[in-house]
PyMOL Python script that loads the backbone (N, CA, C, O; Angstrom):
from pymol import cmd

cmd.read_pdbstr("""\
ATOM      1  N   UNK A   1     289.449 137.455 101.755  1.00  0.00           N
ATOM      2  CA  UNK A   1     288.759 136.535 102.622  1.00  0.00           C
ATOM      3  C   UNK A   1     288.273 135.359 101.788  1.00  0.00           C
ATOM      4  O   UNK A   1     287.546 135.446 100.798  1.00  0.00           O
ATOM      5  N   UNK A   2     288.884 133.996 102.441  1.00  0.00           N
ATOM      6  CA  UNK A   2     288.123 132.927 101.547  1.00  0.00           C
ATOM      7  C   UNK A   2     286.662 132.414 101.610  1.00  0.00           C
ATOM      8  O   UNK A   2     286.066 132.476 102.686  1.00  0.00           O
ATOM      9  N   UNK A   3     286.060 131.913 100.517  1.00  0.00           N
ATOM     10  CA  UNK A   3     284.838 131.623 100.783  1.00  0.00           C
ATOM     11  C   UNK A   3     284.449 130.566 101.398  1.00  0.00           C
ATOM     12  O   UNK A   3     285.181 129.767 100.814  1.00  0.00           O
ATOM     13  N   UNK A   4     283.727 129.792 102.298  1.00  0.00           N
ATOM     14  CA  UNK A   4     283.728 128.882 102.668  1.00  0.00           C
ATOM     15  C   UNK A   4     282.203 128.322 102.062  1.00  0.00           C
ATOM     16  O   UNK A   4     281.182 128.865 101.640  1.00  0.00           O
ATOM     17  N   UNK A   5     282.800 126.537 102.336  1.00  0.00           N
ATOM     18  CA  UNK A   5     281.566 126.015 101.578  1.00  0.00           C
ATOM     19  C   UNK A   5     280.714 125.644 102.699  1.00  0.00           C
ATOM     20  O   UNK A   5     281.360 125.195 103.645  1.00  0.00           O
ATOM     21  N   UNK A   6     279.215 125.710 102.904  1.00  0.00           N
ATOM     22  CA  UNK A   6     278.360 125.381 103.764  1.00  0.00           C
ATOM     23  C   UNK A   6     277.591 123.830 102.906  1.00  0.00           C
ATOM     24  O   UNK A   6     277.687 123.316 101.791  1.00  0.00           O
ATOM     25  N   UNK A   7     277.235 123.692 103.512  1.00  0.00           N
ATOM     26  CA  UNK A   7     276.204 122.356 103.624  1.00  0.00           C
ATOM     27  C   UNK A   7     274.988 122.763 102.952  1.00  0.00           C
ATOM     28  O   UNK A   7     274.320 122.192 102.090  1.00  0.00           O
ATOM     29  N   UNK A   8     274.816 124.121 103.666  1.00  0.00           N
ATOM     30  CA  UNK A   8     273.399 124.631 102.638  1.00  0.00           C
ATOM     31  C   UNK A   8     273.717 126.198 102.325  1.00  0.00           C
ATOM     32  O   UNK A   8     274.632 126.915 102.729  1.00  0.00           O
ATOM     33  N   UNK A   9     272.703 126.442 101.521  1.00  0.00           N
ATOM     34  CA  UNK A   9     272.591 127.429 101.083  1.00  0.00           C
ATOM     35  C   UNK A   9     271.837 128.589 101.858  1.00  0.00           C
ATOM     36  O   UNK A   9     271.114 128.213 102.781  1.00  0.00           O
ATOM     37  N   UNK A  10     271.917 130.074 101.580  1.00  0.00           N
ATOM     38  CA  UNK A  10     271.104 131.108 101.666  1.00  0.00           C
ATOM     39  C   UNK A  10     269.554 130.768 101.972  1.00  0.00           C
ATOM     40  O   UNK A  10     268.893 130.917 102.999  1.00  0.00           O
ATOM     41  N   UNK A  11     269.093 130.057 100.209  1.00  0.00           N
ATOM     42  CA  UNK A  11     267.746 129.718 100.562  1.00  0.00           C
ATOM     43  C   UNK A  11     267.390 128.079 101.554  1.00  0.00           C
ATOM     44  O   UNK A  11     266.351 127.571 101.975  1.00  0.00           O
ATOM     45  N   UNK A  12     268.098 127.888 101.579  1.00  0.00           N
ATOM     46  CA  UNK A  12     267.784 126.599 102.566  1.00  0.00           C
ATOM     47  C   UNK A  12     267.734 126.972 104.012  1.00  0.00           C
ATOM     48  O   UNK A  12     267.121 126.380 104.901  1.00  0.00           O
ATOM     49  N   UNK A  13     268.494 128.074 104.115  1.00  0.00           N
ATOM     50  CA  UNK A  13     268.490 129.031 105.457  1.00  0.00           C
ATOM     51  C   UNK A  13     266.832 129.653 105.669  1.00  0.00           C
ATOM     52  O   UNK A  13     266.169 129.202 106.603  1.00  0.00           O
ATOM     53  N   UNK A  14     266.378 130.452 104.964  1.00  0.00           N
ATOM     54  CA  UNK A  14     265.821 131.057 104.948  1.00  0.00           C
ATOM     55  C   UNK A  14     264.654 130.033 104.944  1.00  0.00           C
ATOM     56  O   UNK A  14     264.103 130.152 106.039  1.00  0.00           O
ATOM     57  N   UNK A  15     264.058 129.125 104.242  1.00  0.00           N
ATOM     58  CA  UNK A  15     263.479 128.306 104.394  1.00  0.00           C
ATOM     59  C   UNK A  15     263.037 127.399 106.120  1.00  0.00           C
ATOM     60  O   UNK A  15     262.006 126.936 106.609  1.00  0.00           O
ATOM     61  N   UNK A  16     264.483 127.526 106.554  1.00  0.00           N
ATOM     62  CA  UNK A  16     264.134 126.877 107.796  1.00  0.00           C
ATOM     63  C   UNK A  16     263.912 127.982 108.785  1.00  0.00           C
ATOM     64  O   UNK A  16     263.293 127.711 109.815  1.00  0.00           O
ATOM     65  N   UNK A  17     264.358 129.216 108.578  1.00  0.00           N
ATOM     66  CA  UNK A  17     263.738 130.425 109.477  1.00  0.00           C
ATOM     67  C   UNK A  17     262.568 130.353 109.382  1.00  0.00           C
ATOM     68  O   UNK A  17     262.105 130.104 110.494  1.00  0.00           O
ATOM     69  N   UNK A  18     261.851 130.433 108.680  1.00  0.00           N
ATOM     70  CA  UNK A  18     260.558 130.235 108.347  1.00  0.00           C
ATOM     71  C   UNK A  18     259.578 129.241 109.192  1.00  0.00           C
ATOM     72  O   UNK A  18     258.510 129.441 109.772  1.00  0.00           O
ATOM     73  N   UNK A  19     260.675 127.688 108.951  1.00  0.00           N
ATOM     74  CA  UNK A  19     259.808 126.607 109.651  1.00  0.00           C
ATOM     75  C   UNK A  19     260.030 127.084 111.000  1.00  0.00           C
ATOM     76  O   UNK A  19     258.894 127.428 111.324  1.00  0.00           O
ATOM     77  N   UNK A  20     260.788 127.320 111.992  1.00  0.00           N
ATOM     78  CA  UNK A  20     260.779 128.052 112.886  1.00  0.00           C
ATOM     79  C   UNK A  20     259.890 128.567 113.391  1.00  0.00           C
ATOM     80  O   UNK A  20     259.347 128.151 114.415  1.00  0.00           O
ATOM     81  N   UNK A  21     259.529 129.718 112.675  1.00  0.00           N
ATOM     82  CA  UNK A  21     258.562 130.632 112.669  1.00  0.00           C
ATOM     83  C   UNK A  21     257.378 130.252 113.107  1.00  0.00           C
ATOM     84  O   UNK A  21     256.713 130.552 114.098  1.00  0.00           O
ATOM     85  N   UNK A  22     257.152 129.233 111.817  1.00  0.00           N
ATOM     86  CA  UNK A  22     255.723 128.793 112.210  1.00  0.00           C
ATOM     87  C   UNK A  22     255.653 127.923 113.134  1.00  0.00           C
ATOM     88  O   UNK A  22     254.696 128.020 113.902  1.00  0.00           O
ATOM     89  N   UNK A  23     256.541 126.925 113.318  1.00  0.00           N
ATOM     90  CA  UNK A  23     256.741 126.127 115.180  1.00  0.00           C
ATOM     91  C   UNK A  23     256.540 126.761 116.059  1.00  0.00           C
ATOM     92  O   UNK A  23     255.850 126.255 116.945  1.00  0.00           O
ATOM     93  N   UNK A  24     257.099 128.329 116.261  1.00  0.00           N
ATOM     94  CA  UNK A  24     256.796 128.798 117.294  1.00  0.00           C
ATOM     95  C   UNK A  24     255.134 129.219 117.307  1.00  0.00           C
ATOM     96  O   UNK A  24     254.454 129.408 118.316  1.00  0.00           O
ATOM     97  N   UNK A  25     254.744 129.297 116.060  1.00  0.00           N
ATOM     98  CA  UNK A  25     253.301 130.535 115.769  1.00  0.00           C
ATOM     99  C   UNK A  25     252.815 129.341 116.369  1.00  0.00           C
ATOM    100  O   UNK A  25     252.563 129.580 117.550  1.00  0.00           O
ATOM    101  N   UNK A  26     252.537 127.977 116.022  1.00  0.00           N
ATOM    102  CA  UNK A  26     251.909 126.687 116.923  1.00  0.00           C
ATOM    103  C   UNK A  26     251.951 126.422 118.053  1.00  0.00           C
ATOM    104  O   UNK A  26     251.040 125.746 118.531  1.00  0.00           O
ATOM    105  N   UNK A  27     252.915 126.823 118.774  1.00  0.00           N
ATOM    106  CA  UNK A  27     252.944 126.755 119.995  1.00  0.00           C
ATOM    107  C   UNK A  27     252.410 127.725 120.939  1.00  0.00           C
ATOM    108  O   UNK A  27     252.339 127.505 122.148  1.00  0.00           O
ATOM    109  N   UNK A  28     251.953 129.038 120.249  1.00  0.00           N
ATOM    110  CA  UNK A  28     251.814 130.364 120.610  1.00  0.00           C
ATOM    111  C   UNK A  28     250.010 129.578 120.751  1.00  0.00           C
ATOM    112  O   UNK A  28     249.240 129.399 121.695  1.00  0.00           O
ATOM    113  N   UNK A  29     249.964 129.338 119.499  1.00  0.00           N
ATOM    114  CA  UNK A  29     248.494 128.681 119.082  1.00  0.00           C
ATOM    115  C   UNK A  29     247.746 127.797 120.636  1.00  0.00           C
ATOM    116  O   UNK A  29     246.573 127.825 121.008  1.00  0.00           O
ATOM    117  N   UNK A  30     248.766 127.178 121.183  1.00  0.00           N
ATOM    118  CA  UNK A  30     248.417 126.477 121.798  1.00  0.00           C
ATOM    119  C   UNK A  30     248.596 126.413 123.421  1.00  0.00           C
ATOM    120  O   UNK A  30     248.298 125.510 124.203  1.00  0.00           O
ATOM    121  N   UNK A  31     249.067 127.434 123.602  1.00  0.00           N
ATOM    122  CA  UNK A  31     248.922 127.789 125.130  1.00  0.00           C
ATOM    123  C   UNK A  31     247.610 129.249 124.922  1.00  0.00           C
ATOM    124  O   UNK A  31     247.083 129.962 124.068  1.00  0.00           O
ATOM    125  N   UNK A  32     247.649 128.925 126.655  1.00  0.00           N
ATOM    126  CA  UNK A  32     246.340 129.532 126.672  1.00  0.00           C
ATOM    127  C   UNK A  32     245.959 129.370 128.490  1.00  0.00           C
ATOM    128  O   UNK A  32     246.879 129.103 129.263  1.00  0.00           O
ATOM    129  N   UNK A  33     244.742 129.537 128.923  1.00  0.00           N
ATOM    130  CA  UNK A  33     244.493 129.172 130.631  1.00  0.00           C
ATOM    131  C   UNK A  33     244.269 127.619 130.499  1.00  0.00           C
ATOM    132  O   UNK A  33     243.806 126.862 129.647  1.00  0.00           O
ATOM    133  N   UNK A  34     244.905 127.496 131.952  1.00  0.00           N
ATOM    134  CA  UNK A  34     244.624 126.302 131.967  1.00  0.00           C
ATOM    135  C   UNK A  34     243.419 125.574 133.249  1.00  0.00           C
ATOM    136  O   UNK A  34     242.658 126.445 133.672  1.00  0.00           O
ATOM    137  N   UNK A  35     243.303 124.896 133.548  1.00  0.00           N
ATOM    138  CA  UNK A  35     241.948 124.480 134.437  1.00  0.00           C
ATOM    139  C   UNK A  35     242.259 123.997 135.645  1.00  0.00           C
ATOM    140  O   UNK A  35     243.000 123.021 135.527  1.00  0.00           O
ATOM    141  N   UNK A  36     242.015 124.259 136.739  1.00  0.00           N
ATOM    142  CA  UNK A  36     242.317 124.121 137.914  1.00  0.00           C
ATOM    143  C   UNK A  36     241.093 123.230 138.751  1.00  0.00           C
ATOM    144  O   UNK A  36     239.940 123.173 138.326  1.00  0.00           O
ATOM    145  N   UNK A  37     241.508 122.609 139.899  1.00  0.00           N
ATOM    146  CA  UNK A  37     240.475 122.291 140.722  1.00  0.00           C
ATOM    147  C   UNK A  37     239.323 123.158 140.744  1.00  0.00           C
ATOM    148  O   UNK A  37     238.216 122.686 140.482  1.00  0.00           O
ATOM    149  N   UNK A  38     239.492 124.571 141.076  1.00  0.00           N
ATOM    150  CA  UNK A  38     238.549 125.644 141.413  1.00  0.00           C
ATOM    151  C   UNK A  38     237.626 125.632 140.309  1.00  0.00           C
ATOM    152  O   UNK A  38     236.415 125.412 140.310  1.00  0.00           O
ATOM    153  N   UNK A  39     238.540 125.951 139.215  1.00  0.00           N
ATOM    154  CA  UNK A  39     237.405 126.264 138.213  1.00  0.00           C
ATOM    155  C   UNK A  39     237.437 125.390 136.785  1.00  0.00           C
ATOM    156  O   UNK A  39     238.515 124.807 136.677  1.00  0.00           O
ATOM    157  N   UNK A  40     236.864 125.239 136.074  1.00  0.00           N
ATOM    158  CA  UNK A  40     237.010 124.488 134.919  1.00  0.00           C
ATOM    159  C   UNK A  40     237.328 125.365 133.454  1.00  0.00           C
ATOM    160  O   UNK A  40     236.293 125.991 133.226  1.00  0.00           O
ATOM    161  N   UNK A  41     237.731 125.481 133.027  1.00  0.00           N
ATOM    162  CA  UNK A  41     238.200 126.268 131.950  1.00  0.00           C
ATOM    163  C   UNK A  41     237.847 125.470 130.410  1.00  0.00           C
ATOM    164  O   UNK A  41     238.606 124.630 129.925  1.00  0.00           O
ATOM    165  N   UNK A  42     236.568 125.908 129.773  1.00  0.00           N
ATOM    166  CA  UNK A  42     236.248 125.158 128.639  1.00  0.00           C
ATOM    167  C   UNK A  42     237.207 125.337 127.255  1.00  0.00           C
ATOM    168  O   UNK A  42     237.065 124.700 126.211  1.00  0.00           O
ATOM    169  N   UNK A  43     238.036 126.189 127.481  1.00  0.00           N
ATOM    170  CA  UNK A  43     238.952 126.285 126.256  1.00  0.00           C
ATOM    171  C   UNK A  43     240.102 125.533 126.280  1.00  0.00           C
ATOM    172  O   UNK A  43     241.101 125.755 125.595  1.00  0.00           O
ATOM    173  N   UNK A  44     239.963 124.693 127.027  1.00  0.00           N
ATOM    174  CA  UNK A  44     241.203 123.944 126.796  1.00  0.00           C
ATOM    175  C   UNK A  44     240.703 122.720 125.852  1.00  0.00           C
ATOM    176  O   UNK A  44     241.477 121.770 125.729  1.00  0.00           O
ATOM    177  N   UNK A  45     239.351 122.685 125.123  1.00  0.00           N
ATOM    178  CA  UNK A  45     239.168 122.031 124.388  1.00  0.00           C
ATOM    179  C   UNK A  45     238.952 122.593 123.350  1.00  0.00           C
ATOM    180  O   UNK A  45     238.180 122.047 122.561  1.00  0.00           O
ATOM    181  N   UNK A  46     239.533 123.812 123.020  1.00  0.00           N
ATOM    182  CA  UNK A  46     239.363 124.547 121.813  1.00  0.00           C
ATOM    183  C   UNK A  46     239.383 123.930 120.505  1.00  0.00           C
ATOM    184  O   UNK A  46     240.072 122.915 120.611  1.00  0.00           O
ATOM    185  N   UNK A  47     238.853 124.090 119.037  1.00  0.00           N
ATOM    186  CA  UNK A  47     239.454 123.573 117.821  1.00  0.00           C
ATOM    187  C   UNK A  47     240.476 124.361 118.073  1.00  0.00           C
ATOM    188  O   UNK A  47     241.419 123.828 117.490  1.00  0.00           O
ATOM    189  N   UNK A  48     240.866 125.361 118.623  1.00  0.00           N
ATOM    190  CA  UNK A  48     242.304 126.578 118.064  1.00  0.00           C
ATOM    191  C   UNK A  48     243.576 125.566 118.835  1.00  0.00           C
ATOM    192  O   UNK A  48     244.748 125.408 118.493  1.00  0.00           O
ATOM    193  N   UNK A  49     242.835 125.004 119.950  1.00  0.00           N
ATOM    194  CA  UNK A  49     244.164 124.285 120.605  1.00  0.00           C
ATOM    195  C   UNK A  49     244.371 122.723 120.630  1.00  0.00           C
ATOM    196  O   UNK A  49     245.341 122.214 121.192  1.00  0.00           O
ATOM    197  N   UNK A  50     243.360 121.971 119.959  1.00  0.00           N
ATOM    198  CA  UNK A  50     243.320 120.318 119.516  1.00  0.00           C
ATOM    199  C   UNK A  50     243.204 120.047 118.334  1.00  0.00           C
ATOM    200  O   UNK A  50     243.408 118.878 118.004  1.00  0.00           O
ATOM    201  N   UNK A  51     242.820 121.088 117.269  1.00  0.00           N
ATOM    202  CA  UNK A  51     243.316 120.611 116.124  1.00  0.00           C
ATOM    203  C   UNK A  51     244.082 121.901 115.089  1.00  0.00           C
ATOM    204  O   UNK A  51     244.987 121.569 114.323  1.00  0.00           O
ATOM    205  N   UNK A  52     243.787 122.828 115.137  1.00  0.00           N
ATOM    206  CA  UNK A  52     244.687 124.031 114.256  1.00  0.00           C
ATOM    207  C   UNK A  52     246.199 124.077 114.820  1.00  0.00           C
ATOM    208  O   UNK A  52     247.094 123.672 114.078  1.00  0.00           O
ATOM    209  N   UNK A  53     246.476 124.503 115.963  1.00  0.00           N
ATOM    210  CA  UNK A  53     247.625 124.366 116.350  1.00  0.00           C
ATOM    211  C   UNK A  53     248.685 123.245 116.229  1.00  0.00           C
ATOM    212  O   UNK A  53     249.828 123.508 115.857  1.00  0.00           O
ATOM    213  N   UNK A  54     248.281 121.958 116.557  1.00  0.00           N
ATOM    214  CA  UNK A  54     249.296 120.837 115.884  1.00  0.00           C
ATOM    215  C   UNK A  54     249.231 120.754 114.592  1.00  0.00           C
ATOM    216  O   UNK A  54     250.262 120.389 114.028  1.00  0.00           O
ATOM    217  N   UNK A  55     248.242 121.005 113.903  1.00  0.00           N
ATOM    218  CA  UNK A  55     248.676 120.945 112.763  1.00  0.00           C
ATOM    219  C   UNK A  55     249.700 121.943 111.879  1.00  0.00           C
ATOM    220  O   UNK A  55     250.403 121.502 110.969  1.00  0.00           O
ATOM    221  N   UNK A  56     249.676 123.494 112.324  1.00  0.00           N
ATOM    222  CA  UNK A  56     250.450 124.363 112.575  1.00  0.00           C
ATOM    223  C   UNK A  56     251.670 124.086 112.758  1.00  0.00           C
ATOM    224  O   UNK A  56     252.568 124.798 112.309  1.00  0.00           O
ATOM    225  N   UNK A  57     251.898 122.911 113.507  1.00  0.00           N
ATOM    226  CA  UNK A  57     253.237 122.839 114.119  1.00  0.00           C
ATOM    227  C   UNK A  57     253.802 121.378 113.221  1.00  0.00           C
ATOM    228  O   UNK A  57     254.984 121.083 113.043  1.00  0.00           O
ATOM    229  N   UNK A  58     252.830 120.752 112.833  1.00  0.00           N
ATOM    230  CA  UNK A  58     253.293 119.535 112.083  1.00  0.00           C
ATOM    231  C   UNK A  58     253.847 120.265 110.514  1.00  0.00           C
ATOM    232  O   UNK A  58     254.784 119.802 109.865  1.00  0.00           O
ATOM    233  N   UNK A  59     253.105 121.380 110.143  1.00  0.00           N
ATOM    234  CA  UNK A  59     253.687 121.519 108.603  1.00  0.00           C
ATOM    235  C   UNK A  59     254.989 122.837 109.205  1.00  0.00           C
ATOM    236  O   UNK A  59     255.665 123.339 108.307  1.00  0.00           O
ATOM    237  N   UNK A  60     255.131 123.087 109.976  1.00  0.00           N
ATOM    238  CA  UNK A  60     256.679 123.957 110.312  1.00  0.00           C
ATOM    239  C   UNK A  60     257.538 122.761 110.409  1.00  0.00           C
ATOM    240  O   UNK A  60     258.530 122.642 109.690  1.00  0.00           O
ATOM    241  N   UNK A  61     257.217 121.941 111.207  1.00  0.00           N
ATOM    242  CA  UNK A  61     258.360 120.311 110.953  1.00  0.00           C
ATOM    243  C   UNK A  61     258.395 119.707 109.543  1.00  0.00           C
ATOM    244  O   UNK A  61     259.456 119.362 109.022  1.00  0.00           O
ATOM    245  N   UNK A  62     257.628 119.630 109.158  1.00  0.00           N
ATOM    246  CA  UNK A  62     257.751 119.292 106.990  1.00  0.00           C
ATOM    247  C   UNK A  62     258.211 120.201 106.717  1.00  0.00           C
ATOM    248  O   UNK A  62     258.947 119.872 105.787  1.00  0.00           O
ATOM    249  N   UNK A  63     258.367 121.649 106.938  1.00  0.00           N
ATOM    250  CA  UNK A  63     258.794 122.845 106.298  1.00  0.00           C
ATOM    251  C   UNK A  63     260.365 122.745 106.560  1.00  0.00           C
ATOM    252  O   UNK A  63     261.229 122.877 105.693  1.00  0.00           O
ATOM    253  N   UNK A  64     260.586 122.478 107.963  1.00  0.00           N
ATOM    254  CA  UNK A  64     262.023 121.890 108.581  1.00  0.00           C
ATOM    255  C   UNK A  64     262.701 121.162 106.776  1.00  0.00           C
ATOM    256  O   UNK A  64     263.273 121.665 105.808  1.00  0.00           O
ATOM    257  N   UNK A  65     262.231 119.846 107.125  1.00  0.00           N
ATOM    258  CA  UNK A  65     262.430 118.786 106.357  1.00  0.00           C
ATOM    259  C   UNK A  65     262.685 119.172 105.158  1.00  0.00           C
ATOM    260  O   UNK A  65     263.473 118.679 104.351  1.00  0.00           O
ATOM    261  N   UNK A  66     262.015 120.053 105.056  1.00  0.00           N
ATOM    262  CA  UNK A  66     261.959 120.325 102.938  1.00  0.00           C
ATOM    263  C   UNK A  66     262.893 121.552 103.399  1.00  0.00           C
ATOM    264  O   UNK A  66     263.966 121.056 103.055  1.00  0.00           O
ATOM    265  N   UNK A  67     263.244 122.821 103.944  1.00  0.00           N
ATOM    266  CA  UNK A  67     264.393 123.342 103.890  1.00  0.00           C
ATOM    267  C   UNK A  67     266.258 122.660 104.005  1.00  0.00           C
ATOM    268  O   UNK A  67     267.293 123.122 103.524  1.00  0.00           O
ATOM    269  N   UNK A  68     266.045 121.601 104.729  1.00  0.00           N
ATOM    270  CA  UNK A  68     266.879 121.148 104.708  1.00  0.00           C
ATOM    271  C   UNK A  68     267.489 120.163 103.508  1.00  0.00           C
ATOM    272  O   UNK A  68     268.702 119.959 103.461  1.00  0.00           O
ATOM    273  N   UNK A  69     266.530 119.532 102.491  1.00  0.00           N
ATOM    274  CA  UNK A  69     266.458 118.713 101.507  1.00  0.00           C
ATOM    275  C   UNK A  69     266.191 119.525  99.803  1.00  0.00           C
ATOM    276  O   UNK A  69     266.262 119.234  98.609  1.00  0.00           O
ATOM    277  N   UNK A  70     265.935 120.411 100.482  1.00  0.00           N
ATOM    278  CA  UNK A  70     266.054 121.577  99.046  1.00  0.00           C
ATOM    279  C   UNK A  70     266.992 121.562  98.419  1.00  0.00           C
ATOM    280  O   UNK A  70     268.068 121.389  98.991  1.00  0.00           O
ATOM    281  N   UNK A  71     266.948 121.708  97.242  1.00  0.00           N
ATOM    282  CA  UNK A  71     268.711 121.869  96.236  1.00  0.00           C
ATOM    283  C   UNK A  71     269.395 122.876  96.323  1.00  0.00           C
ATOM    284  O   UNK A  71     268.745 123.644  95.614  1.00  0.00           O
ATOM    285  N   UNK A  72     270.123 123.357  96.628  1.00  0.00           N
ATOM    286  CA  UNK A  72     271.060 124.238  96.633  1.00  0.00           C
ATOM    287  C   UNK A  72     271.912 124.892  95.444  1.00  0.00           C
ATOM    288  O   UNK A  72     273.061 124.471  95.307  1.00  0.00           O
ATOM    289  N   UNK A  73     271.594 125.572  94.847  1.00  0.00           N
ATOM    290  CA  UNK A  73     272.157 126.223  93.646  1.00  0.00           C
ATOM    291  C   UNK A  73     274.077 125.754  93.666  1.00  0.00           C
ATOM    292  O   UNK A  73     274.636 124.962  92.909  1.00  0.00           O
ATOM    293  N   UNK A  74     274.686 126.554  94.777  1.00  0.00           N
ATOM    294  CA  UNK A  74     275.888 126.388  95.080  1.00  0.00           C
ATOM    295  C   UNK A  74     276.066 124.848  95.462  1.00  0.00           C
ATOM    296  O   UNK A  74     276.899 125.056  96.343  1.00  0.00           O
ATOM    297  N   UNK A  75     275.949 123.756  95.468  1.00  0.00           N
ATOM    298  CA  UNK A  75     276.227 122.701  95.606  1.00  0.00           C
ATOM    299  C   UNK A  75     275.925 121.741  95.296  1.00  0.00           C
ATOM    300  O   UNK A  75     275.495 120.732  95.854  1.00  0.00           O
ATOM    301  N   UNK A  76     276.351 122.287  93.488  1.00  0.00           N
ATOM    302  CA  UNK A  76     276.525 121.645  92.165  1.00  0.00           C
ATOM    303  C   UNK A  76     277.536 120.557  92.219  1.00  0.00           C
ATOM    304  O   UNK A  76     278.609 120.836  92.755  1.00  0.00           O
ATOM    305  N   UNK A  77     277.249 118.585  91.442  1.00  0.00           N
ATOM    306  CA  UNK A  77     278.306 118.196  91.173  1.00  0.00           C
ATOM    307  C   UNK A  77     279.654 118.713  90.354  1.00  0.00           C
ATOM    308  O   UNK A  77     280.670 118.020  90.291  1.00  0.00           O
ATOM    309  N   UNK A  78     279.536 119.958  89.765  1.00  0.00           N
ATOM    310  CA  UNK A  78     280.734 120.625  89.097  1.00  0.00           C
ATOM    311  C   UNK A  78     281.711 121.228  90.166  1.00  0.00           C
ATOM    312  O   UNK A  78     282.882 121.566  89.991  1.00  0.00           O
ATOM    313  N   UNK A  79     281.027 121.280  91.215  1.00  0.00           N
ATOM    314  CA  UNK A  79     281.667 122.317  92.561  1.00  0.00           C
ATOM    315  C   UNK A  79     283.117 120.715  93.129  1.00  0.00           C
ATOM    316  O   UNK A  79     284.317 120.914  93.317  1.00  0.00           O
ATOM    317  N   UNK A  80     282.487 119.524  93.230  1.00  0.00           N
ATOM    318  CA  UNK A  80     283.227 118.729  94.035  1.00  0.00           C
ATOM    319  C   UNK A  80     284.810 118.590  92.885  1.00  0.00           C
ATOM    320  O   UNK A  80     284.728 118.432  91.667  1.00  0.00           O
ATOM    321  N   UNK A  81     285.833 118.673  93.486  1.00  0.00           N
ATOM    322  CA  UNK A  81     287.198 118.813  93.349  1.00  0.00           C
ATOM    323  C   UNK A  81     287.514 117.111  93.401  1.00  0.00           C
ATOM    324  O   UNK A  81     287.610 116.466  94.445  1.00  0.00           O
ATOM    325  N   UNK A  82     287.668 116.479  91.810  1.00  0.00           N
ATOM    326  CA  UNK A  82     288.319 115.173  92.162  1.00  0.00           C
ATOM    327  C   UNK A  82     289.613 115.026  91.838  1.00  0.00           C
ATOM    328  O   UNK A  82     289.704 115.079  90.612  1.00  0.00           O
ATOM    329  N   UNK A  83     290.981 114.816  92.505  1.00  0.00           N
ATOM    330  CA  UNK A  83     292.042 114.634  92.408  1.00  0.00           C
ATOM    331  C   UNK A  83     292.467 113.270  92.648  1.00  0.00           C
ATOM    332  O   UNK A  83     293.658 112.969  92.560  1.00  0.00           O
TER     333      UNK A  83
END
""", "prot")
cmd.dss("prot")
cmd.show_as("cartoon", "prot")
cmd.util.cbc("prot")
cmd.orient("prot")
């Protein structure tokens, strides 16, 4: 079986599972009840849901960014084939 070359690596994979992860954990962060005519619901002004949670979700998007921009062991200039 031949090997094929990817764009990224193992750890660049794993890296963005991660940012994932925590995108979703932010979003988890940030639902919650919401407030209706009837009643008023004071947690929708939570710190957990106006400021921990986006921020939560802003460093899983940098985490994005830096998995994708990471160096890759396997995709060394010695690897490219010039003919």
């Amino acid at each position: 079986m031949s090997q094929r070359n990817f764009a990224l690596g193992k750890t660049n994979f794993i890296i963005i599972g991660i940012a994932i992860f925590v995108i979703i954990l932010g979003f988890i962060l940030m639902a919650g009840p919401s407030s209706s005519p009837e009643a008023f619901e004071p947690d929708i002004f939570s710190a957990k849901r106006i400021k921990i949670a986006p921020i939560v979700c802003l460093v899983g998007f940098l985490l994005v960014i830096v998995g994708i921009l990471f160096p890759s062991k396997n995709n060394s200039s010695e690897n490219i084939d010039t003919k």
